[in-house]
C-alpha positions in Angstrom: 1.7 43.2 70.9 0.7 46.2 73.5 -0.7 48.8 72.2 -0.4 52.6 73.8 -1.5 56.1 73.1 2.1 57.8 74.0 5.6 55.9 73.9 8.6 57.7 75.2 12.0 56.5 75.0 14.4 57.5 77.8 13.4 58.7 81.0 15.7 61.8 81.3 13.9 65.0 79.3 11.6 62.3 78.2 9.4 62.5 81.2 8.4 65.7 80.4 6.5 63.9 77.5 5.5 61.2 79.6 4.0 63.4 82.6 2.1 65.5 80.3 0.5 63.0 78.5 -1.0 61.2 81.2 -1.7 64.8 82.8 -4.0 64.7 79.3 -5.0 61.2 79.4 -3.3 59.8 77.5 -2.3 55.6 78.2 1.8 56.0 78.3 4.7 53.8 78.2 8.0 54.9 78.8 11.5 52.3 77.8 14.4 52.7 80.1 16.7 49.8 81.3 17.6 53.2 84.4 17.9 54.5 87.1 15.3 56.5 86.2 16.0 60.0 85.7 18.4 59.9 82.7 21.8 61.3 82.1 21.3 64.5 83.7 20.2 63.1 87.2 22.5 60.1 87.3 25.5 60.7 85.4 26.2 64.1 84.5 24.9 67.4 85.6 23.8 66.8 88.8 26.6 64.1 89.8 29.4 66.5 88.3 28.0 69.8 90.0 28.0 68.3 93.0 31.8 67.0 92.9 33.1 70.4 90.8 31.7 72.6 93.7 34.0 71.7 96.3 37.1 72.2 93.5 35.9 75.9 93.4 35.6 76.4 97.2 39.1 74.7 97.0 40.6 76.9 94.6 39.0 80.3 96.0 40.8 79.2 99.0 44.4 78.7 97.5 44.2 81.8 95.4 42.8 84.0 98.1 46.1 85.4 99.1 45.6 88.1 96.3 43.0 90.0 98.1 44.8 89.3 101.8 42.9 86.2 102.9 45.5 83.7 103.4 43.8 80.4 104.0 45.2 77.0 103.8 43.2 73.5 103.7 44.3 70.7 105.7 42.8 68.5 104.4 39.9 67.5 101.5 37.4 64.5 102.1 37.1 62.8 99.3 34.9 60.1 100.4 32.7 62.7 102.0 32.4 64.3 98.7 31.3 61.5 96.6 28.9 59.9 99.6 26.7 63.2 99.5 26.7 63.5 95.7 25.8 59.5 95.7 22.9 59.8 98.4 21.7 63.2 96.3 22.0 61.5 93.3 19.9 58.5 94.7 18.0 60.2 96.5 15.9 62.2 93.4 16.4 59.1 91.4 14.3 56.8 93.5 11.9 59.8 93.9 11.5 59.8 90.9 10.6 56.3 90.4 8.3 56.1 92.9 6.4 58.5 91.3 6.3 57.0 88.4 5.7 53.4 89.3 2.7 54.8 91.8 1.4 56.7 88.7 -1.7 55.0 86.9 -2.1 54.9 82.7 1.9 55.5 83.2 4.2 51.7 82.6 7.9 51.7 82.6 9.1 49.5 80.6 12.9 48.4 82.8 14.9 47.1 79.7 16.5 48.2 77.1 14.4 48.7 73.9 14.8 48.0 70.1 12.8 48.4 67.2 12.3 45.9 65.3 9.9 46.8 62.4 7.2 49.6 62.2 6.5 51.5 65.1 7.4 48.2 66.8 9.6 48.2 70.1 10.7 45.1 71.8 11.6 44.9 75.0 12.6 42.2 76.6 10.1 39.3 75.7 7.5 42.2 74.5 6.8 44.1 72.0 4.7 47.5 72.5 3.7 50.0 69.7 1.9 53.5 70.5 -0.1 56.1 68.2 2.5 58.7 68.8 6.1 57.6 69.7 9.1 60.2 71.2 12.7 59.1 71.2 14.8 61.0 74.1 17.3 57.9 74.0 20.2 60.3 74.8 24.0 59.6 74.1 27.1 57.7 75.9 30.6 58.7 76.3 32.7 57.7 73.0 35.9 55.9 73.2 38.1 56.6 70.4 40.1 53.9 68.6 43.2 54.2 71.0 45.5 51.3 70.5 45.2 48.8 73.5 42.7 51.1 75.3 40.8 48.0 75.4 43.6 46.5 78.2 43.7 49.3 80.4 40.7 50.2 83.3 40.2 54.0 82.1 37.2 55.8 83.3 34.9 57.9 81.4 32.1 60.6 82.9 30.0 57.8 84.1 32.4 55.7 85.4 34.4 58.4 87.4 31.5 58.3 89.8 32.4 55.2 91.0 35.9 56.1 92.4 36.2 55.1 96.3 39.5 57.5 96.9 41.3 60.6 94.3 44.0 59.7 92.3 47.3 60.8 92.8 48.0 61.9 89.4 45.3 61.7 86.4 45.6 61.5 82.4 42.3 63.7 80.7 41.9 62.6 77.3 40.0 65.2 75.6 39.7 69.2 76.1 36.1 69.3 75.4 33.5 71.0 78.1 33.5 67.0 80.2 37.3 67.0 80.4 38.2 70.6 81.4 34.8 70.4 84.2 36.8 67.3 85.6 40.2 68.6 85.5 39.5 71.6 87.2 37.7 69.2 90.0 40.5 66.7 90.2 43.2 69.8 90.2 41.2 71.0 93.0 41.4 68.3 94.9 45.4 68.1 94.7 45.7 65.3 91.9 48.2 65.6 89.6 46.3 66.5 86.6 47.3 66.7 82.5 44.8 67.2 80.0 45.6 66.2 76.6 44.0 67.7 73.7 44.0 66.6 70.3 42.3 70.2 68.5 44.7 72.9 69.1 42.7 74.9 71.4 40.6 73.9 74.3 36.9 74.4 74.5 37.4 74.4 70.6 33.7 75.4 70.0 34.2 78.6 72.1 35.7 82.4 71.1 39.3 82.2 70.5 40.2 84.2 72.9 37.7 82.5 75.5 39.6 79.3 74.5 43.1 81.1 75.2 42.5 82.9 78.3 41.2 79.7 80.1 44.5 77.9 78.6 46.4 80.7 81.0 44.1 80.2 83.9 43.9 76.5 84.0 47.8 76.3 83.1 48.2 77.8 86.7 47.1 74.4 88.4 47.5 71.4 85.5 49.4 70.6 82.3 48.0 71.2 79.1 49.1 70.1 76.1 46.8 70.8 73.0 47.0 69.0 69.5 48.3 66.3 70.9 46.3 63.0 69.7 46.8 59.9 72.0 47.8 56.6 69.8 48.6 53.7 72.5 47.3 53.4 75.8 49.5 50.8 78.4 48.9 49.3 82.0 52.2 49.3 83.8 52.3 47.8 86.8 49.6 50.2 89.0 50.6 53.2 86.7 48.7 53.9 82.9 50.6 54.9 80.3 49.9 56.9 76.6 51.5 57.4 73.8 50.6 60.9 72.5 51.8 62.2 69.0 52.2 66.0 68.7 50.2 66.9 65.6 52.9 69.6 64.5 56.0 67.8 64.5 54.7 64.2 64.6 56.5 63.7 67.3 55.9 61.0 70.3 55.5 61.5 73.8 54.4 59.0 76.6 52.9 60.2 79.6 51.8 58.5 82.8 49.8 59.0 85.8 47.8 56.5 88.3 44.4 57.2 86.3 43.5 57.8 82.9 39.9 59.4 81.6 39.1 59.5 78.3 36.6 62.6 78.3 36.7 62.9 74.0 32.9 63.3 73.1 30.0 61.3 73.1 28.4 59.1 70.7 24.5 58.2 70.4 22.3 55.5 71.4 20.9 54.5 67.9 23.6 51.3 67.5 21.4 49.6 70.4 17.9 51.1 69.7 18.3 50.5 66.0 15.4 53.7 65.1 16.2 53.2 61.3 14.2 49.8 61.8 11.0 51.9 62.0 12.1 53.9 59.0 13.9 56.6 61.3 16.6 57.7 59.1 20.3 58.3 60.8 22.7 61.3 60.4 26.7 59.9 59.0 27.1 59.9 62.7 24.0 57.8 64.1 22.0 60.6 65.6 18.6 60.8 64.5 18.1 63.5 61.9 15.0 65.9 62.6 13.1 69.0 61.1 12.5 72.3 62.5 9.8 71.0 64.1 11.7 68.1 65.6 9.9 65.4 63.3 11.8 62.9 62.1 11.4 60.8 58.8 9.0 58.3 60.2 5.2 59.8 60.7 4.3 60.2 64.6 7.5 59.7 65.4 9.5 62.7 67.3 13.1 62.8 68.4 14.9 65.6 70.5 17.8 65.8 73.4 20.9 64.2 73.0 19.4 61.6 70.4 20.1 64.2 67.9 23.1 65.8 68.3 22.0 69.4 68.6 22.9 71.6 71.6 23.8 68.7 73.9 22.7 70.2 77.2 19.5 69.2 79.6 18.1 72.4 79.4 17.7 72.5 75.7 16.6 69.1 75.8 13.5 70.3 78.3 13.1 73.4 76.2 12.8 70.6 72.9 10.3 68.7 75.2 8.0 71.8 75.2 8.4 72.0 71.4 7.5 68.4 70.6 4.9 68.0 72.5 3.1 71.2 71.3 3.1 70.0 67.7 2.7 66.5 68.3 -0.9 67.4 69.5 -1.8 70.8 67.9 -2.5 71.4 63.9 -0.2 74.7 64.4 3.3 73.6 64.5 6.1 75.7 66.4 9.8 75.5 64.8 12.2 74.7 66.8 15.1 77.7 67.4 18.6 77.3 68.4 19.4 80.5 68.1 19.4 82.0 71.7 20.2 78.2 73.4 22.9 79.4 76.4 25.5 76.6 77.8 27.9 76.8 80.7 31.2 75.1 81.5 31.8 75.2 85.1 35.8 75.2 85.1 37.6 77.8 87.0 37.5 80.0 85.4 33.8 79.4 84.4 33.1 79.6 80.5 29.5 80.7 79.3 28.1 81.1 75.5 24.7 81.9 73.9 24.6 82.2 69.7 26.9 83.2 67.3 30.8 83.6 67.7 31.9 86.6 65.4 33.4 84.4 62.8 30.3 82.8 62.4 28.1 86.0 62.6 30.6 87.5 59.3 30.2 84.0 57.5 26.7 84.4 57.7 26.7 87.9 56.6 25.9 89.7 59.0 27.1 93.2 59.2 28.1 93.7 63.4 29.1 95.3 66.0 31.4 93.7 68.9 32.0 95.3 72.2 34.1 93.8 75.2 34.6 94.7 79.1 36.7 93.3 81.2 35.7 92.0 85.1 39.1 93.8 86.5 37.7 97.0 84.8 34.4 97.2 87.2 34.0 98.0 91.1 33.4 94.7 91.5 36.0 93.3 90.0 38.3 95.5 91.9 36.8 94.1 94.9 37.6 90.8 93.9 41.1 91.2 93.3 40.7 91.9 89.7 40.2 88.4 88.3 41.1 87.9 84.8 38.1 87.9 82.9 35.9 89.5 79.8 32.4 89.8 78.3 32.1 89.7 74.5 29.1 90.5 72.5 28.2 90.2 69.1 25.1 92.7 68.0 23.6 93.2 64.2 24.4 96.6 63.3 21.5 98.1 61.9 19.3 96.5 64.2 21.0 96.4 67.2 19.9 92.5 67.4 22.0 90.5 69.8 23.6 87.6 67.9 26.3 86.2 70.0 27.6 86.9 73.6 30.4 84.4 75.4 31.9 85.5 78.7 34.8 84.0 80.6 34.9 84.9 83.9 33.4 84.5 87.6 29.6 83.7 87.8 29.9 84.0 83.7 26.8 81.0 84.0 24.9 83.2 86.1 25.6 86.4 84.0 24.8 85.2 80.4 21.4 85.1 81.4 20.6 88.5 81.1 22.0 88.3 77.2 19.2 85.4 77.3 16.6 86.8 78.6 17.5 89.6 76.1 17.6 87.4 72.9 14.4 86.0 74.3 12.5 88.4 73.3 10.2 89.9 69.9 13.1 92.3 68.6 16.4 90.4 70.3 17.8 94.1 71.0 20.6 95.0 72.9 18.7 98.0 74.4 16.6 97.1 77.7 20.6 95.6 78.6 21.7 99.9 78.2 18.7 101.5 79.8 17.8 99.0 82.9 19.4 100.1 85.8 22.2 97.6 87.2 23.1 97.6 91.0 26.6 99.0 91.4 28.7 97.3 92.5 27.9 94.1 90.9 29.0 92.0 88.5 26.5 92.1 86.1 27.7 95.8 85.3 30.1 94.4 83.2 27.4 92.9 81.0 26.1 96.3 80.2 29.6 97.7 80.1 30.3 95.0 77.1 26.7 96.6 75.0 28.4 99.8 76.0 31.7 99.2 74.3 30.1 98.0 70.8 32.6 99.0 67.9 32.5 98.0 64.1 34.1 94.6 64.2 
């Protein structure tokens, strides 16, 4: 058996852990059957960015006519598209693991690992233990149990990479943050494109009236059709077929198009690396269950990222990566906190949150204040034709603590940073948002115009 100082499982945010502790000496081993680089790099933010960008050039274009720019696109190259988000994608990929392989006291380990016993990982024909051991083993797309699914060639996030030329008319099973991203990038590029949704609403975790408004907006260049669950799935001929039953009236629908995705949620990794084997305990749904200081049940043993289910987004992985490390090497521990982790949908239009909704916030108790502004209502948004759009906040009342904000709206993952940055900070208040000055005219006005508006909810 190999013995190291540091192990780190998955090679996405788990680098962080890896890089550092050879930065502090530390002999390190990092498991990953690749490409190096995790999901972010390979098969999901990067990758998906770089194919949903051209969709928003795309649409700008068609819907430019509103402010007197009338443009039309002759044509849309897909194969151009997917060759320079492939040679990207590569690209950092293989830089990546060049550095790593060309890094001393750092081993990758290019297989997949399992536990077998305590603090005992075998991979391949070897098994290697550490001192301290971090599990960033991420999570896959989930295929739900669709009758005859098995039968038909469906593609999920990852797999949707791999397509050599666009369908000409595309089923999205599931209305979650992966399936409306890739139906506003398939609309965009002139597939036929129907998104069915088995919750009622879209983007279910968002606002209400977030989830509504971008119902409207997409409706303009896709079906939707929410609380609608998807029972059979058929290959006819070059065509795929489902069988849908509508939630309200039981009734059944089939509908068919060229392609079918099934985009409805991810499950973990902890089937294949089997953590429970080293005393890891499990959540009911396999993700590895973790303190507020990201410890799990085994000693020396640390999860974080998608392994655990938690704000499923790189950045808050990276952000965990900080946290881990810090109290896997200093008495002092630091709790992780949720509280003010932001996250971005980049449909058209985009969607962005940070913290409570205002549900939640009167659940909890809290006493609040909301305020609202709307895009059209600002110089800017005049300028811009007066998209639909809005800012919500969500502030404690007596201590004018920001506890929730979620905008809908152009830029809206560029503009939720400032409620960041605000919630960031020792007393969370709404205030530096009122007094800074904001260049007029600019979007971000209708940030502060939101604070501005606050009103007993």
């Amino acid at each position: 058996m190999e013995r190291f100082d540091v192990l780190v499982i998955g090679t996405g945010s788990g680098m962080i852990i890896a890089s550092t502790a050879v930065e502090n000496g530390f002999r390190t081993a990092v498991v990953d059957n690749g490409p190096m680089g995790g999901t972010c790099i390979n098969r999901g933010c990067v990758p998906s960015k770089m194919l949903i960008y051209p969709a928003d050039v795309a649409t700008m274009a068609q819907e430019a006519g509103k402010i007197g720019v009338h443009a039309t696109i002759d044509s849309i190259d897909f194969r151009n598209i997917m060759t320079r988000m492939h040679t990207l994608v590569n690209g950092d990929s293989s830089r990546q693991a060049r550095a790593v392989e060309a890094t001393p006291d750092l081993t990758w380990f290019k297989e997949q690992g399992t536990f077998t016993g305590d603090y005992k990982l075998q991979v391949g024909d070897r098994t290697i233990t550490a001192n301290m051991i971090f599990i960033a083993s991420g999570a896959r797309p989930g295929i739900p149990p669709i009758k005859g699914i098995e039968n038909v060639g469906y593609l999920t996030s990852d797999t949707v990479l791999e397509l050599e030329k666009p369908p000409g008319s595309i089923l999205i099973v599931g209305g979650g943050y992966i399936g409306v991203e890739y139906g506003h990038f398939f609309a965009g590029i002139g597939t036929k494109t129907t998104i069915l949704q088995r919750p009622p609403r879209l983007l279910p975790d968002e606002e209400p009236e977030i989830s509504d408004l971008l119902r409207k907006e997409l409706q303009r260049r896709m079906e939707i059709y929410t609380n609608f669950e998807v029972m059979e799935a058929k290959q006819e001929g070059s065509m795929k077929t489902v069988v849908a039953r509508n939630r309200e009236n039981g009734a059944l629908q089939e509908f068919q198009a060229e392609a079918l995705m099934i985009a409805a949620g991810r499950v973990p990794n902890s089937d294949i690396l089997k953590p429970e084997k080293t005393g890891v305990a499990l959540d009911e749904r396999g993700y590895i269950k973790v303190n507020e200081f990201l410890e799990t049940s085994k000693k020396n043993i640390w999860a974080f990222g998608d392994a655990i289910g938690r704000e499923m987004f790189k950045h808050v992985a990276n952000y965990e990566a900080g946290i881990v490390w810090h109290n896997a090497v200093h008495d002092h521990k630091v709790q992780m906190d949720f509280s003010a982790a932001p996250h971005a949908v980049f449909s058209h239009p985009q969607v962005a949150s940070v913290g409570l909704k205002e549900a939640e916030a009167k659940q909890q108790g809290y006493k609040i204040l909301v305020g609202k502004a709307l895009y059209k209502d600002t110089a800017m948004g005049g300028a811009m034709g007066e998209p639909e759009g809005f800012v919500k906040v969500i502030v404690e009342r007596e201590t004018g603590k920001i506890l929730g904000g979620h905008i809908i709206g152009a830029e809206a993952s560029i503009l939720i940073q400032e409620i960041v940055n605000a919630m960031a900070t020792e007393t969370k208040s709404y205030a530096p948002i009122i007094r800074a000055m904001h260049i007029h005219p600019a979007l971000p006005e209708v940030v502060q115009n939101a604070f501005g508006n606050l009103r007993p909810a």
